[in-house]
C-alpha positions in Angstrom: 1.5 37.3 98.9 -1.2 38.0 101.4 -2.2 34.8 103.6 -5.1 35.8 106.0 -5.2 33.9 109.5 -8.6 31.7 110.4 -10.4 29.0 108.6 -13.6 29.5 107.7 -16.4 27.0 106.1 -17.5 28.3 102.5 -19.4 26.8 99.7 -17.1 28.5 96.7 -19.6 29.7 93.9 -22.4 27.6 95.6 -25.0 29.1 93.2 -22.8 29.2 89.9 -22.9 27.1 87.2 -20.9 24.0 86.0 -17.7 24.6 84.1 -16.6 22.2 81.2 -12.6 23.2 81.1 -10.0 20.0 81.5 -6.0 19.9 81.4 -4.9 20.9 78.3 -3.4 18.1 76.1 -1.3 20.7 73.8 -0.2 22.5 76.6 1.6 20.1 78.5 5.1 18.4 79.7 5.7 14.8 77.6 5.9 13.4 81.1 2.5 14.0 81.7 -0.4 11.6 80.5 -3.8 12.4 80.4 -6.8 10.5 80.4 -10.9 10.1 81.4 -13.9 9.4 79.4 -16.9 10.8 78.7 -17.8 13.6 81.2 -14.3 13.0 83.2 -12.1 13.0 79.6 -8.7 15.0 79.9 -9.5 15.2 83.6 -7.1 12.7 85.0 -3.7 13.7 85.1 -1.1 10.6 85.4 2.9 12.0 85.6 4.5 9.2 84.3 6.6 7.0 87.3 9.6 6.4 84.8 10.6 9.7 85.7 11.6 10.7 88.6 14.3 13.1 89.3 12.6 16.5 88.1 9.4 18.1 87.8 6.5 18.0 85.0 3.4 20.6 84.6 0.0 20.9 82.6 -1.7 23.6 82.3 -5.9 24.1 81.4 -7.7 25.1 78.9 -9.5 27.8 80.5 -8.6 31.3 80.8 -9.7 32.6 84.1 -9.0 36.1 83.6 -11.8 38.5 84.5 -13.6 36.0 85.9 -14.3 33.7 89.4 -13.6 30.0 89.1 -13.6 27.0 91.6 -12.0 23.7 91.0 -11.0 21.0 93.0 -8.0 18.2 93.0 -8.5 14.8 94.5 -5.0 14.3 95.4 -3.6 10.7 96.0 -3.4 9.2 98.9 0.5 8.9 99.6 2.5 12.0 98.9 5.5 11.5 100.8 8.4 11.6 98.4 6.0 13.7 96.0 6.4 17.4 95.3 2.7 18.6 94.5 1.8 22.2 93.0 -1.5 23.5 92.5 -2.4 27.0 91.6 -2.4 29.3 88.4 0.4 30.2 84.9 0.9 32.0 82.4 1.5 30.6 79.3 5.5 32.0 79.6 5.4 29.4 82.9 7.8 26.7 82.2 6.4 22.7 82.2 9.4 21.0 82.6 12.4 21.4 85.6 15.0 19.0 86.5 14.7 19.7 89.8 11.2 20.8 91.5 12.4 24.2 93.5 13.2 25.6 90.1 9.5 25.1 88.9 7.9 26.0 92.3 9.9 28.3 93.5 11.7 30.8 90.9 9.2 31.2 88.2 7.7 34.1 88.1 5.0 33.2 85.8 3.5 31.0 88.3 1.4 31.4 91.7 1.3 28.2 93.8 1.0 26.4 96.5 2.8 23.6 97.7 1.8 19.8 99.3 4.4 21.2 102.3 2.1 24.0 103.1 4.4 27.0 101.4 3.1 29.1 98.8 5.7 30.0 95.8 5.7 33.1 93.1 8.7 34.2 91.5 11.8 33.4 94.3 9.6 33.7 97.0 7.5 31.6 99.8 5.9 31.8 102.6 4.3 29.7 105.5 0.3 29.3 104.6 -1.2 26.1 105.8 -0.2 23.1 107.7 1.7 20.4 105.3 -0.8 18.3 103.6 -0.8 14.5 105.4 0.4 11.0 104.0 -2.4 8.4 103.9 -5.2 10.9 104.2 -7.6 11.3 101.6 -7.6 15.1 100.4 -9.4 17.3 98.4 -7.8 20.5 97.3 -9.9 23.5 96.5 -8.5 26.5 93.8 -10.9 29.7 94.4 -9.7 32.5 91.5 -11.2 35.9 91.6 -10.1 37.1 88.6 -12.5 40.5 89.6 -10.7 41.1 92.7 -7.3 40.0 91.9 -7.4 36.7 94.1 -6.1 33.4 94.6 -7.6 31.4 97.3 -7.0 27.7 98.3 -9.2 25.4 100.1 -8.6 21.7 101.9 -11.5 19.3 102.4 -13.9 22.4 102.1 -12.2 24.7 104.7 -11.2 27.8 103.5 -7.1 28.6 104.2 -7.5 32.6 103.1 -6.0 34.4 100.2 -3.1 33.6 99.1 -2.2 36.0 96.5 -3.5 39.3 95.8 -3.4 41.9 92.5 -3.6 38.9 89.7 -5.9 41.1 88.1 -3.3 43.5 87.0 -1.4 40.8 85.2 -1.7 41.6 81.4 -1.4 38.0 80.1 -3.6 35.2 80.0 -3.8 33.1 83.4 -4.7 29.2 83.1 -5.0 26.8 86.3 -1.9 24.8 86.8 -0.7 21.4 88.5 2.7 20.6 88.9 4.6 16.8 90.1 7.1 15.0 90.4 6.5 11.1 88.9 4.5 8.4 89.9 0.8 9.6 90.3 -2.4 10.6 89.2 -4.9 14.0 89.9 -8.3 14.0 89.1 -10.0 17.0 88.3 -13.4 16.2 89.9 -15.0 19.8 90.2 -15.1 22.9 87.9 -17.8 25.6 88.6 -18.1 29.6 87.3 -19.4 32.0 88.5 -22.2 34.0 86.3 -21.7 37.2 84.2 -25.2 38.3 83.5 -28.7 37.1 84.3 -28.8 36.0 81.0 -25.9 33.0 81.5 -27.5 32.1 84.8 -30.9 31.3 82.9 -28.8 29.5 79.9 -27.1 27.6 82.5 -30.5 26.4 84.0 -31.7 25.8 80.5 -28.5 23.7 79.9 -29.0 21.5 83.4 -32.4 20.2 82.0 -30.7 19.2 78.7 -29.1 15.6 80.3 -30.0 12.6 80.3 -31.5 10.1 77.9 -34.7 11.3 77.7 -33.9 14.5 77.1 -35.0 14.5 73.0 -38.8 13.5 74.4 -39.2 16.7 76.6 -41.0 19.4 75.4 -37.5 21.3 76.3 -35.7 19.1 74.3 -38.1 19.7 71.6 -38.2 23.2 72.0 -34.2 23.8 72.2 -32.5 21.3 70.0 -35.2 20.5 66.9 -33.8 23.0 64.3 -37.6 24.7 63.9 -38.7 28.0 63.6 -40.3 27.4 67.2 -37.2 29.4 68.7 -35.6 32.5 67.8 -32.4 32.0 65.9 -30.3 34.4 68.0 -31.6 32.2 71.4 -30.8 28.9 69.5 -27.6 30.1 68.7 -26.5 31.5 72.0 -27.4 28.1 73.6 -25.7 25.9 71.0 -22.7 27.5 72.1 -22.8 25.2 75.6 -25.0 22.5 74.2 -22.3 20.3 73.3 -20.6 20.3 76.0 -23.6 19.3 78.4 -23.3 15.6 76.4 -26.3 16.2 74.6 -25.2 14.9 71.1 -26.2 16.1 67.3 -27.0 12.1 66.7 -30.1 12.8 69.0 -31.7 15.1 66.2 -32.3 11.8 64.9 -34.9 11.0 67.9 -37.6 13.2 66.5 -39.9 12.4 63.4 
C-alpha cells in the first residue's frame, strides 16, 4: 500500500475516450440487483435491503489489465450503518461474506477502499482519507493504471494519491469492484479509457459523431454504416467493433434508399 500525502485537482483521462463496460450480471452475488436502461443499463447497482447482516459484491465486465481506466460511483446520500467498498478483484475475490471485515479486509484477491476512509488488501489496512460524510452528496473517483501498476481514488474530483502500487505484476485478470452491505443503490455514472494508439483515438472521434437521431442523414453516417464499397472493408470492420455500443442501431440501415 503506498498512500501519498496532498490533494491535488486532476481531470483523470481528460482527453480519453468513453468507455462502454457496466457491472457484470453473471458475475455477481444473488443479493445484488442490477438495473438502467438504455445508455445507463446494468449501471445501477441495488443490494437488496432484505439482507442485512453480511456483505454482497459485483464485479464488471471490463478487464483493466494493461490499461488506464476512470470510473466514478455516485454514492447515496446516507451511509451510516452501510459498509461501502470500491476498488478492483480478481475473479478468485469472493462476492458473498456474512460479515463485511471478511470481504474487505482478508481477501487477498481484492484492493479497496473503504466508506470509513481505510484502504484493505489481503489482512491489511491503513489510514488514507478522511471518512466519507452522512447526508453529503459524493462522488467517488477509481483511477487504474494498469501501465504503472496503480490504484488511485478520487472524492468529488480531488485526487487522495495512490493507494496501491505493483498491480501490474498480478498475473490474473483484474475487474473493478463494489462491495455493500443492504439497502442501497450505486450508479455508475462515468467510465472513460485512456487510448492505445493514434489509431483508437481517431476511431473514438469517429464514434462521437455517430449519435443521435440524425446520424443516418450525415454524410458520416452514410460513409460509416451503409454497407458500400465507399469504405475499405478492414476500416468498416475495425469500427463496427464499437459501433454498437455508441447506440447507433442495425434497424437504422433501413433509413437509406
Amino acid at each position: 500500500m503506498d498512500v501519498q500525502s496532498g490533494l491535488i485537482m486532476e481531470s483523470p483521462l481528460e482527453h480519453g475516450s468513453e468507455d462502454h463496460w457496466v457491472w457484470n450480471e453473471h458475475d455477481k452475488s444473488c443479493d445484488v440487483c442490477l438495473h438502467g436502461q438504455e445508455s445507463n443499463r446494468l449501471c445501477l447497482a441495488y443490494f437488496r435491503p432484505q439482507y442485512t447482516s453480511g456483505t454482497a459484491a459485483v464485479r464488471g465486465t471490463k478487464v483493466l489489465n494493461n490499461g488506464r481506466y476512470y470510473w466514478e460511483l455516485e454514492l447515496p446520500l446516507v451511509i451510516s450503518g452501510t459498509t461501502i467498498m470500491f476498488g478492483v478483484a480478481t475473479k478468485k475475490a469472493r462476492l458473498n461474506a456474512h460479515l463485511h471485515r471478511n470481504l474487505l479486509w482478508r481477501d487477498p484477491h481484492i484492493w479497496s477502499l473503504s466508506h470509513d476512509g481505510a484502504i484493505f488488501h489481503g489482512g491489511k489496512w491503513a489510514h488514507y482519507t478522511e471518512p466519507f460524510q452522512d447526508s453529503v452528496a459524493t462522488t467517488l473517483g477509481v483511477l487504474f493504471d494498469g501501465i504503472e501498476g496503480t490504484l488511485t481514488f478520487y472524492k468529488d474530483g480531488v485526487c487522495l494519491g495512490v493507494a496501491f502500487k505493483d498491480l501490474h505484476k498480478i498475473n490474473e485478470n483484474i475487474y473493478p469492484i463494489i462491495a455493500s452491505t443492504a439497502g442501497v443503490t450505486y450508479k455508475l455514472s462515468l467510465k472513460k479509457r485512456d487510448f492505445g494508439s493514434l489509431q483508437e483515438r481517431c476511431r473514438a472521434v469517429l464514434l462521437s459523431q455517430l449519435k443521435g437521431p440524425k446520424v443516418p442523414k450525415t454524410d458520416l453516417g452514410r460513409l460509416v454504416l451503409v454497407p458500400t464499397p465507399s469504405l475499405p472493408v478492414a476500416i468498416r470492420n475495425y469500427l463496427n467493433e464499437s459501433i454498437a455500443k455508441t447506440g447507433v442501431r442495425a434497424e437504422r440501415f433501413n433509413d437509406f434508399d
